[in-house]
N, C-alpha and C positions, 0 to 999 in steps of 0.2 A: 779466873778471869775477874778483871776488876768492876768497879759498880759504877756502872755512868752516873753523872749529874747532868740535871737538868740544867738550863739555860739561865734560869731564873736565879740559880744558887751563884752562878760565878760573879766574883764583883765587879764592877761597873764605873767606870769614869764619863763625863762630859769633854769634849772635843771641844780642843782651841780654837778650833778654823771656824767651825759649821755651826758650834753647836750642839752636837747629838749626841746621844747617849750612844757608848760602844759598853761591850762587855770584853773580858780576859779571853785571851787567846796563848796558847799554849810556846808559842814563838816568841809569846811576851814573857813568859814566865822567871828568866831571872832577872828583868830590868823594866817592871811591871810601875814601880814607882817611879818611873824618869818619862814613862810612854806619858804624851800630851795628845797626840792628833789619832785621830781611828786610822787614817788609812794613807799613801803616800800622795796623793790627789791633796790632802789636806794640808800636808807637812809641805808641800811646794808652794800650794798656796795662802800661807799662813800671812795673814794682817803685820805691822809692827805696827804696837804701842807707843805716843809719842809723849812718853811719861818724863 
């Protein structure tokens, strides 16, 4: 059986939309560098920049 990890170890982004710190989710795991928003609430409601 394999060895859990704690919550603490897995790494950690800041959310585009909200703000908030999200951690790795296992769903994220092969496009973990392209994920911007924690959750799909954020990704719909995501700001545009008027850069």
């Amino acid at each position: 059986m394999s060895k859990m990890r704690r919550k603490a170890d897995l790494p950690s982004k800041i959310c585009a939309a909200c703000a908030r710190p999200f951690t790795w989710r296992r769903k994220w795991a092969r496009d973990w560098d392209s994920v911007k928003y924690c959750s799909d609430r954020c990704r719909m409601h995501k700001t545009t920049s008027a850069d």
